[in-house]
N, C-alpha and C positions, 0 to 999 in steps of 0.2 A: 625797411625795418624800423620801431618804435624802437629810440633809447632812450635811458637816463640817465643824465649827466650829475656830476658834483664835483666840486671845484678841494683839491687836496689844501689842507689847511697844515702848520707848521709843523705837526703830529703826528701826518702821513708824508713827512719829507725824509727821505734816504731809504727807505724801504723796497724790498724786493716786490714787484708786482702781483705777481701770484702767490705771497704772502698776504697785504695790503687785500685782495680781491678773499681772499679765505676769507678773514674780518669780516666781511662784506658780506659773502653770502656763506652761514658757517653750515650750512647744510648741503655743501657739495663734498664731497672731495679733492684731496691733492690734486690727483689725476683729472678729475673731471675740470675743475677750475685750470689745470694745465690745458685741456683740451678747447676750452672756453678761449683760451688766450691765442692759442695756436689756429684754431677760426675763427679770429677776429671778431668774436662775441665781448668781449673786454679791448678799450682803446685808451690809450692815451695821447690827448691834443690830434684826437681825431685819427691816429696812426696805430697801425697796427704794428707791433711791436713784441719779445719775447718774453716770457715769462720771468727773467731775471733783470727786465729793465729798472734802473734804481730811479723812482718818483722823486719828484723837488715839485716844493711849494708854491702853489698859484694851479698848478696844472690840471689840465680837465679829463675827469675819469670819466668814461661813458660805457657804460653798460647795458648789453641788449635787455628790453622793458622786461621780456618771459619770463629773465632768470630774478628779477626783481619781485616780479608776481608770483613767483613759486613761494619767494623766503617768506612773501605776505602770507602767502594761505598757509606755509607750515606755521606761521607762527600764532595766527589766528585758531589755527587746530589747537596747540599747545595750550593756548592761554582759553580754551572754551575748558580743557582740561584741568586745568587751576582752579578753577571757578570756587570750587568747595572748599579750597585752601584759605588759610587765613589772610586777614590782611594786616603787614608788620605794620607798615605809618602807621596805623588807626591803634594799635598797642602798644608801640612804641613810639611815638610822634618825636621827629626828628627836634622838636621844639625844645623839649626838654636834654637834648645834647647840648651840651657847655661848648662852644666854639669858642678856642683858645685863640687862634689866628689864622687869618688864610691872603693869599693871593693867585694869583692866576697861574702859580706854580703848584703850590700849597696844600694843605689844609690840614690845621693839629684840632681835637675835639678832646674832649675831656672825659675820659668811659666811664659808666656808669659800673655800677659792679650788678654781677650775673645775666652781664650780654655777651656769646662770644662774638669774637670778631670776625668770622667767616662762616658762612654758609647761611643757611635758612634760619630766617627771625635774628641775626645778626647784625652789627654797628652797622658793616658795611653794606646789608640790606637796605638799614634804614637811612642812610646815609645819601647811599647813591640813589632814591628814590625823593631826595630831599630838593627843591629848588635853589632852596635857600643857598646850599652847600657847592652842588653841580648842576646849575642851570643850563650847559652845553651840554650834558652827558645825560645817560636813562642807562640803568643800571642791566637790563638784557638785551645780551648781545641779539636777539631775534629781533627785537620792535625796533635797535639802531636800524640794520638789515631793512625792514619793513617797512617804517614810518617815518624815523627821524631825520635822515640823509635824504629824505625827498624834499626837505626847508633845508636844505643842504647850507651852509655859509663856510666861509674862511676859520671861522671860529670852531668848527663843528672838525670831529677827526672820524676818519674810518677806520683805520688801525691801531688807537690804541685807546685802551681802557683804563678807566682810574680807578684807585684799591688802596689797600691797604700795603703800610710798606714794611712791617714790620708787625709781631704779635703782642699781646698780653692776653694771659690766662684769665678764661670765663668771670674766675671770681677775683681778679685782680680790678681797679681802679687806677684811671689816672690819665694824659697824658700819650696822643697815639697819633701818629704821621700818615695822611692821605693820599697819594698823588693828585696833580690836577692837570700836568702834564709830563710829557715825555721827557722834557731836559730834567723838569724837578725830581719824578722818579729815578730818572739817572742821576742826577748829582744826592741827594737822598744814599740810594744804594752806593755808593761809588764812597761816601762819607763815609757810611755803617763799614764797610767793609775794610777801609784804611782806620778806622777805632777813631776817626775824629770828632764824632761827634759821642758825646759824653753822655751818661741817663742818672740820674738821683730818684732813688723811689725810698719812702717810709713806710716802716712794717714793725708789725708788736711780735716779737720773738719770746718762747719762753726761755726762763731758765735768767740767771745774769748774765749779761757779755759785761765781762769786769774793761776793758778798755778795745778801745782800736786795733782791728784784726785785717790780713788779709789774706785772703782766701786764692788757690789757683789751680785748684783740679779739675782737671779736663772732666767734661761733658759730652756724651758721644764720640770720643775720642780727638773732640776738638780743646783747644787754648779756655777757658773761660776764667775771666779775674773779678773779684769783688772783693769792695774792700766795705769793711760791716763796720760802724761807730754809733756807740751806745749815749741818747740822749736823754732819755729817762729813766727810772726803775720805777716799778709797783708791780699790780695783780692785774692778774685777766682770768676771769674762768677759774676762781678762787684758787690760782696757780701764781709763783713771781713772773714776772715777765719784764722782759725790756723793750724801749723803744727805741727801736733804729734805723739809722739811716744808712743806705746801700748804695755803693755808686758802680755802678759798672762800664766797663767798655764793649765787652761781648755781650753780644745776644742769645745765647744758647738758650733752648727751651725747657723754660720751668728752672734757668740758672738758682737765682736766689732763694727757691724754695730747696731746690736742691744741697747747694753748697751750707744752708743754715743747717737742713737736717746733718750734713754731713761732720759741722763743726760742732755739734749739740747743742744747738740753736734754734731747732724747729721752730715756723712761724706758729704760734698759736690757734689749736686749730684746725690746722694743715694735713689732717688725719692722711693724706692720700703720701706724704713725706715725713712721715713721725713725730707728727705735733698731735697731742693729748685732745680726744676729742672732748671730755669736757662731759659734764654729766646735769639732767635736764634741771635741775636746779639752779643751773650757773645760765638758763639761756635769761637776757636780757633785755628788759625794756628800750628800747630806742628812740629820741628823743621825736620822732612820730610817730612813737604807740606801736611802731607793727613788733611781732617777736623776731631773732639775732639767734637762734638754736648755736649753740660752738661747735658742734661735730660740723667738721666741713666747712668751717665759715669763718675763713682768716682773712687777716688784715695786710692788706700791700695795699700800695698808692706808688704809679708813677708819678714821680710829682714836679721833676725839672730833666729839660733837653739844654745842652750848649751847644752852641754850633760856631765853626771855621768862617772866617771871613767870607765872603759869597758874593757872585752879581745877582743874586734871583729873589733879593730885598726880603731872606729870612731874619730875622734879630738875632744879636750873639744867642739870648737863652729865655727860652718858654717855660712858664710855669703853670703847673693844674692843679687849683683849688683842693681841697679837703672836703669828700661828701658827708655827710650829716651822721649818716651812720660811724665814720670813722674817728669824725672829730668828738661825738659822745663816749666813743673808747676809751678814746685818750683823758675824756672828761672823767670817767670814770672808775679809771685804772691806773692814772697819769696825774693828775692834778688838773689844772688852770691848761689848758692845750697854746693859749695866746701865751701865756708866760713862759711854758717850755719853749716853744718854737721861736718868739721873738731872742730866746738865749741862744739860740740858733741860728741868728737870724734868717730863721725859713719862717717869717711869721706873714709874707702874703699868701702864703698857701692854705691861711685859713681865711681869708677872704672868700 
């Protein structure tokens, strides 16, 4: 019998085997990839062994070549079927994503605003189809399956996949954590969840926030805290507004759009959370010409991460520049954006 071997790199170390073999070929089933293992069609170090064997690093997985050649031709079916589909790189060229920082754990980018971050034509579409970014990785799980694990290396995982670790909303900007590996994603998750790691985003709210507020109503009936500080006053959307800064420790979905509306703060805007959409006389020039319509179209920036001491050589605190369109906002509802912000001192974030 013809098989094909690949050597388990740090990524597929501790995992259950007929887990790890799922990865691997995602077009069997439970059952079947159990049946695969229990006749000796799945080996490790040449041994037939049972489906709950737990993999460590170096070791050689060998897999009979048929079940290999199957995942190729579904995937090859699949991808004759895309054909007609757009192509993200070429719309959204991973070039123009801000890459804040990365290492082999890693990867923060800088979001562009009105991309979401999940699904089809997505950051993480464009991301994970990027070299630049994930040069060991290729974003469907079918062609790892099919193509990629046949240049097999140490470097290369069958088990896990790199993503996103965390959200921000379609029209949010700023500031967003990638995994690049299995420890990173785990220490990542494992930070978010004990609230050590810290988020700073800026947002043009209406209405005045007269001073430093903090906010702590649950969200989906979970914990959510923010604390809101008002660093400017003017107009937006010939409305007052202020500009603030939000720190949070929880992640709940759509927190700070929510806890604003609930404090009478709505972001500007934020029609979907009771911020004043704004009427087409107020939509604005942008300092690249295109038009900024207000219904729908507010302003958030994640703009700073801090982070716990670490072995996985992340920095205490990342920060994500100010995009063009936002820092014209502030141009022109705010004053001077470098003189508010350097009073702040958040003035690299218009860098």
């Amino acid at each position: 019998m013809e098989w094909k071997e690949f050597t388990l790199g740090e990524n597929d170390a501790g995992r259950r085997l007929d887990r790890l073999a799922l990865r691997l070929l995602p077009h069997r089933t439970h059952g079947q990839i159990y049946s695969a293992i229990r006749k000796g069609l799945v080996k490790l170090e040449g041994r037939k062994v049972s489906p709950g064997e737990i993999t460590r690093e170096g070791e050689t997985l060998s897999v009979a070549a048929f079940l290999i050649q199957d995942e190729r031709e579904h995937f090859d079916g699949a991808s004759s079927e895309r054909n007609g589909e757009s192509d993200t790189a070429k719309k959204n060229p991973s070039e123009k994503i801000q890459v804040i920082f990365q290492n082999r754990h890693l990867l923060f980018v800088n979001k562009p605003k009105g991309i979401p971050v999940h699904g089809e034509n997505s950051l993480a579409q464009i991301l994970l189809e990027s070299p630049q970014c994930f040069h060991h990785f290729h974003s469907n799980s079918d062609e790892i399956a099919s193509q990629s694990l046949e240049k097999n290396s140490p470097e290369k995982s069958i088990s896990f996949r790199p993503g996103p670790l965390h959200r921000l909303d379609k029209g949010t900007t700023g500031i967003i954590a990638f995994s690049k590996s299995l420890a990173g994603a785990q220490w990542f998750s494992e930070e978010i969840k004990s609230h050590s790691i810290k988020k700073i985003y800026i947002g043009i709210a209406e209405g005045t926030l007269a001073h430093e507020e903090e906010w702590l109503e649950k969200i989906d009936g979970k914990e959510a805290r923010t604390k809101a500080t008002p660093l400017a006053y003017g107009e937006i959307f010939g409305r007052k507004a202020t500009l603030a800064q939000y720190e949070i420790s929880t992640g709940r979905k759509h927190q700070i759009r929510i806890h604003s509306e609930t404090h009478g703060h709505p972001l500007a805007g934020d029609t979907a959370h009771g911020g004043n959409g704004g009427a087409a006389e107020h939509a604005e020039e942008s300092s690249q010409g295109a038009k900024a319509k207000s219904t729908g179209n507010f302003f958030l920036h994640a703009l700073e991460m801090t982070f716990p001491e670490n072995n996985l050589g992340i920095p205490p605190k990342l920060c994500a520049s100010l995009h063009e369109e936002f820092r014209a906002a502030i141009a022109k509802g705010f004053g001077n954006p470098e003189k508010i912000l350097k009073k702040q001192h958040l003035e690299n974030i218009i860098k």
